[in-house]
N, C-alpha and C positions, 0 to 999 in steps of 0.2 A: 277815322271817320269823324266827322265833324258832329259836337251835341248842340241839336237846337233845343231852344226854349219857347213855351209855349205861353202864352197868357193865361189867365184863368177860363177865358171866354173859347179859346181854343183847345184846352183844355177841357171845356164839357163834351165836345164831340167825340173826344178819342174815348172818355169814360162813357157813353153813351152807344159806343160801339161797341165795347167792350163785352163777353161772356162774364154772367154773374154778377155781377155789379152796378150797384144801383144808377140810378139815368139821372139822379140830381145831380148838380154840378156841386161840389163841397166845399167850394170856394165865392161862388156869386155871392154879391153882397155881404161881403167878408172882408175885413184887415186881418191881418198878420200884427200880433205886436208882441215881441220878444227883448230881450234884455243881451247887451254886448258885453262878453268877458272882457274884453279889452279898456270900454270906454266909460263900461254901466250906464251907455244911454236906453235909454228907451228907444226903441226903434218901431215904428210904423210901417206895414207896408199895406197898400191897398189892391188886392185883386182886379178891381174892376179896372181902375186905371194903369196898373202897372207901375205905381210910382212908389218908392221908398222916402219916410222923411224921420229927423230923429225929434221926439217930441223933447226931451231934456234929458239929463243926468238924472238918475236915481239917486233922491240922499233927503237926509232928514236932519231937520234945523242946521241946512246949511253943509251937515259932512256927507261926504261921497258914500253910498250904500254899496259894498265891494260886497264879491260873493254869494252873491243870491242866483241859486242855479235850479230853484223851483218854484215856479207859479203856476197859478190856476183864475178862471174866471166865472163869476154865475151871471148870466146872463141878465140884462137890465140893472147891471152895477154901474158904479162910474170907476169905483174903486179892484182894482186886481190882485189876489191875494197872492202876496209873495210869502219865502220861507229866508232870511237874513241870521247870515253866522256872526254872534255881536262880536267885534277881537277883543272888546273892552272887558269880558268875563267867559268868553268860550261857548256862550251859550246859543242856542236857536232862537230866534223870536219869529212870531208870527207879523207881517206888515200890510197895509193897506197901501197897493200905489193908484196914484191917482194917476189914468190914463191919459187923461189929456191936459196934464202940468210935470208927468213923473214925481211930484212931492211926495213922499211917504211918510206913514206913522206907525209904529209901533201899537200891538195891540195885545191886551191883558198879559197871561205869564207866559213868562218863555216854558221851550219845549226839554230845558235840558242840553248838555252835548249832543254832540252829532250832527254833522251836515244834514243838510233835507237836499236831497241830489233829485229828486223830481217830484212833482204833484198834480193834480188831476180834480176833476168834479165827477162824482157817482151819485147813484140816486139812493134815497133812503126812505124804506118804509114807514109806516105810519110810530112805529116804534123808536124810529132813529137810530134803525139798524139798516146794512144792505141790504138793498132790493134787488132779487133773480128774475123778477117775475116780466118786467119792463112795464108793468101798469103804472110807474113813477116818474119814467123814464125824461119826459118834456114836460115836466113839473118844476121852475127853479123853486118853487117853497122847499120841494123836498131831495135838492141839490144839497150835497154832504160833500164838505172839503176833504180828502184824500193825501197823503202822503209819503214818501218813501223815507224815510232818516238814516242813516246808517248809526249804527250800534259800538260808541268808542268802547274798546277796553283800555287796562293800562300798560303800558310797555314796561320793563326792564331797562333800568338804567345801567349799563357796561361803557364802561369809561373807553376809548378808543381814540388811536394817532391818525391821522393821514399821511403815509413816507411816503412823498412821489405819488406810485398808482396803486400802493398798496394802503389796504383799511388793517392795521395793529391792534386788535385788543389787547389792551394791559392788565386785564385779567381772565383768568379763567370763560371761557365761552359757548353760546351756542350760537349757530347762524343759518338765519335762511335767506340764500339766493334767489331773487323773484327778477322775471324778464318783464316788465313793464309793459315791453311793446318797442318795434322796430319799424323803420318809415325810410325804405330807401329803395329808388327806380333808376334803370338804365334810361336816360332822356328822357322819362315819362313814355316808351316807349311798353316796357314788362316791371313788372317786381321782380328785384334779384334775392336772393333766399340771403340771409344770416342765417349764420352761425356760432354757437359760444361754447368757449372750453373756459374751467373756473382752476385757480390752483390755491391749493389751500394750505402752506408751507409746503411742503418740497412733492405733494399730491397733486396729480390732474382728474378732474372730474369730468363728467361731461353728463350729466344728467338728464337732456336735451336733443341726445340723439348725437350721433357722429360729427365731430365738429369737420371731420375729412370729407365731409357726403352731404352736399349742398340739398338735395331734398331731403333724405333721413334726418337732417340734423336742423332743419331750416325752424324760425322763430319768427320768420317776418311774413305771416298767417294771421287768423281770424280769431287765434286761439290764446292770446294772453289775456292777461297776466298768467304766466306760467309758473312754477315755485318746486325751490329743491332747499330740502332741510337737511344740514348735514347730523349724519345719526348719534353720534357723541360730543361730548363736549371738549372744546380744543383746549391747549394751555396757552396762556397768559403769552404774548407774543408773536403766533403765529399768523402772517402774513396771509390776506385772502388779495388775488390777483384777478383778474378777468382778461380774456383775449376773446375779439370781436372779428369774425372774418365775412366781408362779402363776396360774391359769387356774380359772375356774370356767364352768357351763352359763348359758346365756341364756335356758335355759327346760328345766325340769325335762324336758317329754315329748322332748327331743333326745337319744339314744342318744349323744351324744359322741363319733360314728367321725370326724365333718368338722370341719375346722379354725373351718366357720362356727358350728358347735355353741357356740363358745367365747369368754367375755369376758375383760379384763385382771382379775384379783382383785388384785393386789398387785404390787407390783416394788420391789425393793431392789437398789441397787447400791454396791459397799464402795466404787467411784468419788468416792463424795459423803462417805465417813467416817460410813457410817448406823450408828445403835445398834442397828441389826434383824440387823447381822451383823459377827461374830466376827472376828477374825484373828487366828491363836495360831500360839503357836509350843513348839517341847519345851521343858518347866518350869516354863510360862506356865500360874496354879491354874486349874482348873477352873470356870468359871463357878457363880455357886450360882444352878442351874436346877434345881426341882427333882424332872424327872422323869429325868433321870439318874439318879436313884437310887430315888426310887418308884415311876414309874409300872411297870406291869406288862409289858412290854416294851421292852426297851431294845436298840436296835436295833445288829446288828452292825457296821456300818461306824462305831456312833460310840465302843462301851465299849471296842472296839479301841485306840484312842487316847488312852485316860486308866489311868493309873498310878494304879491304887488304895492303894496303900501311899500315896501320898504325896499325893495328889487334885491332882496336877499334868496337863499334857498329857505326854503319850509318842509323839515322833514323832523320826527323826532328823534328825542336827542342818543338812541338806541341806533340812528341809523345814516348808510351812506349813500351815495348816489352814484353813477358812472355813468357819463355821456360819449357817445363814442362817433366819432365820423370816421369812416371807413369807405367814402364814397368819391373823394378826394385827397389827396395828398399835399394841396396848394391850401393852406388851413387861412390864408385872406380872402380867398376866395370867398362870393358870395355863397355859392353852394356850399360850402362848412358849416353846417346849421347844429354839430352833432346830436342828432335826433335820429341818425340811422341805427344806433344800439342803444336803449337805456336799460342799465341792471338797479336792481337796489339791495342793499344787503341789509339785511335786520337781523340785529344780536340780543340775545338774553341770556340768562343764566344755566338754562336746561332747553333744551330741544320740544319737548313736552308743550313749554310754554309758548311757541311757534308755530303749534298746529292749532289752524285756523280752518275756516271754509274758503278763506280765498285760497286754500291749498286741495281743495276736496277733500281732506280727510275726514270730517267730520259733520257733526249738526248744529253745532257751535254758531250762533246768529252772525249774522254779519250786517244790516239791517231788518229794517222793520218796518210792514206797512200799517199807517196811523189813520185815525179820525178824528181831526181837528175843529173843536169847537171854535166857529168862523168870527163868536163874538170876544170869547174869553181864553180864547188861544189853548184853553185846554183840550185834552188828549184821549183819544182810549187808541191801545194797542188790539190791529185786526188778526195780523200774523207775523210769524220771524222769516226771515228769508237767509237764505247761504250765499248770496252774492250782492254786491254792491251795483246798484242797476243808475243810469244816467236819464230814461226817460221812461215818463208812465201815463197810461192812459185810458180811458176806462169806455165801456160800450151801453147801450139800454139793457143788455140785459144781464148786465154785473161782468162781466166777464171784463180783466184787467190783461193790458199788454206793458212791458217794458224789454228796456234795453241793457244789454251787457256788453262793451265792445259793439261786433258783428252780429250776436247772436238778438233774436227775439224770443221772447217768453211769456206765457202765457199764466198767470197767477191770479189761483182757484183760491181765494176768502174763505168760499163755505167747505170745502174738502182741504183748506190746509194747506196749499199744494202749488208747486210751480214748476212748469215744463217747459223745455224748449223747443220753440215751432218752429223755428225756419231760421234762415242768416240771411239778413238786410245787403244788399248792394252794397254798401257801404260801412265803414268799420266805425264810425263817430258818430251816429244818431241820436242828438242829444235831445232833442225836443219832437213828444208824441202827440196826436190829436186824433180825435174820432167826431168825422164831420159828416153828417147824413150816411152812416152806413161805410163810411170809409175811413180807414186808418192813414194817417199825413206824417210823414214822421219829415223830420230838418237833419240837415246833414249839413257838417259844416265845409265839406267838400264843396267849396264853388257857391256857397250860399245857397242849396236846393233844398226843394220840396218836393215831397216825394211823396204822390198817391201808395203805398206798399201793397201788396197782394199777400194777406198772412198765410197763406199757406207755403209762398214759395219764397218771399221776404225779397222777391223782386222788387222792382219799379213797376208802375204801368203807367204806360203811357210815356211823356217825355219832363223832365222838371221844370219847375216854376223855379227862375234866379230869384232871390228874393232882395238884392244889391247888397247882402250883409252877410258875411263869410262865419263871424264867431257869435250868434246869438246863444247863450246858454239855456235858453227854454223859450218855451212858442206859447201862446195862447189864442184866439181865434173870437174876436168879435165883429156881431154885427154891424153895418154901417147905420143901422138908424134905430141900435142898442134895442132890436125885438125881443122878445121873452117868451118867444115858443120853442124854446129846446136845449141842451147841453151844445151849441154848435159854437 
């Protein structure tokens, strides 16, 4: 089936048709202006006319602004508050970009470590606290900047080899296996399942479901980052290996629910020292593959882990990486992107020290939503969260949305509290908006925007292209900079 695209103008009819859903168009008289992980331009796009244009590079006195994967906007600003990881001390700063130059400035004290992975505008009572009530709501005086940070801890330093495809720790160990995320289609035709078996000296593990049983065992789902902590601690030397297997149909008319539906397509295993997969380590260049950098999606669990200043790996120094193409056999091929498996292995001293929330086991923070003073950059902590979320976004009447992966979630300030509502269309929604009553999330699938329906984390309606595939966060102004509401 062929996807069309709608304009904004075309798109008010379909939301005006719509059950439950408000009749304003959430786009009229709107640009789009998001930030490119690639380019760190500034990009503009304007609904009414449909046109995209890049306003400049992000950077300040002159250097490039890399990194910045959260912004927010108050309405009748000129300036857009971004969140920038400085590399020159590790720390967060709060920034001022100017919209219609991209020049930035730093403003008062930094936030601290931690990435700021998304942010938002909320309203704030007379107190300068949230507001439930929505009597604030279309007030920018009383527009409170918003924040997600994520929460460093420190790792464990365990000295470790790379032989071939195996990771060696040279001393005493713990480790935990984490499946990042899998990204691999039959022609773009179905997703075919991954599967991974782990060996950990002369042990196979399979943590993950049957690596013989294409849906029991399958990883290329909605559901990673997935994590297996091995329960003891290994001795000094022993080998951790990974085999990556994909899966294709036996016959087109099989719906793919049953394991029988399914054949071997490929298996790699870094056991054997295959050139079909990676094992890196931090500083270790970047392979020149070259859809890291063109293809039109660049999938979050892998740009994560490459330092574009220096086109090196970025991982610390407790851990490894595996890239696995399992989707071809011809490794010139363009298609050889290996991004169809990525594992990553993290070592410590004790097992203990490896349970995290990105594991579920625990309440152990993983981020934090913040309230940032917009003038002096400082802080007050709202609440801790147990997952690391990509986009956020806030309603009149307090109620907060973000992203995890596929998942959405709904995150309760005055209760504490965060649930999961629904799974988004798509698995990379990195950029959230709430525009007359409507939630817009960006997806970097095709460069689209996406009216969402929270309850069901569908699409409605059909997307707006927006001509820019890797924006890292969205914000939503005015075309003639009004000051009646968070839009």
């Amino acid at each position: 089936m062929t996807r069309k695209y709608l304009t904004a103008a075309a798109l008010a009819s379909v939301l005006a048709a719509a059950p439950a859903i408000a009749q304003t168009d959430p786009m009229a008289n709107h640009s789009l202006f998001g930030i490119s992980g690639q380019s760190h331009e500034l990009i503009k796009y304007s609904f009414d006319s449909g046109e995209a244009q890049t306003i400049g590079t992000v950077s300040i006195n002159g250097a490039i602004a890399q990194g910045i994967h959260g912004t927010a906007y108050v309405p009748g600003n000129t300036n857009i508050f971004g969140f920038w990881l400085d590399p020159t001390d590790g720390n967060t700063k709060l920034m001022y970009i100017n919209h219609q130059t991209a020049q930035a400035s730093v403003v008062g004290q930094d936030l601290g470590p931690g990435q700021v992975t998304a942010a938002t505008i909320a309203a704030l009572d007379d107190t300068g606290q949230l507001d439930n009530t929505g009597a604030f709501a279309n007030d920018p005086a009383h527009a409170g900047l918003i924040a997600l940070q994520n929460i460093e801890t420190g790792n464990d330093t365990i000295n470790f080899d790379i032989d071939g495809g195996h990771v060696v720790p040279t001393e005493d160990f713990a480790a935990k296996v984490t499946v990042l995320g899998a990204a691999i289609s039959y022609g773009g035709a179905y997703d075919m399942p991954v599967t991974v078996k782990i060996k950990v000296g002369g042990n196979y593990i399979e943590p993950f479901g049957s690596s013989s049983l294409a849906v029991d065992g399958n990883v290329n789902d909605a559901f990673n980052p997935r994590h297996y902590i091995l329960p003891s601690v290994q001795n000094a030397g022993t080998a951790i290996s990974i085999k990556g297997t994909s899966w294709k149909k036996k016959s087109w008319s099989y719906s793919g629910s049953s394991n029988s539906h399914w054949k071997k397509h490929l298996s790699v295993n870094s056991d054997d020292n295959s050139p079909a997969v990676l094992t890196l380590r931090n500083g270790d260049p970047v392979p020149n593959i070259v859809p890291f950098q063109n293809q039109s999606s660049i999938l979050d669990f892998i740009k994560d882990y490459i330092d574009e200043n220096t086109n090196t790996m970025l991982l610390d120094e407790n851990q490894a990486i595996y890239l696995f193409e399992i989707g071809t056999t011809n490794l010139s091929n363009s298609a050889a992107d290996f991004q169809d498996l990525v594992v990553l292995v993290t070592l410590a001293e004790d097992p203990a020290d490896l349970v995290d929330v990105n594991d579920g086991t625990t309440n152990a923070p993983a981020s934090r939503l913040i309230k940032v003073d917009a003038v002096t950059g400082g802080f007050e902590q709202i609440m801790t969260l147990d997952r690391i979320y990509e986009g956020l976004a806030s309603s009149p009447d307090g109620t907060f949305y973000a992203t995890n992966g596929q998942q959405l979630f709904h995150l309760d300030p005055f209760n504490q509290t965060s649930s999961l509502v629904s799974f988004t269309a798509y698995p990379d929604v990195n950029g959230l908006e709430v525009s007359n009553g409507q939630l817009l999330g960006f997806t970097t699938y095709a460069g689209h925007l996406e009216v969402i329906d929270v309850a069901s984390g569908q699409a409605i309606g059909s997307p707006v292209n927006v001509g820019n595939a890797d924006l890292e966060t969205i914000v939503f102004i005015k075309d003639q900079l009004f000051t009646d509401g968070y839009d």
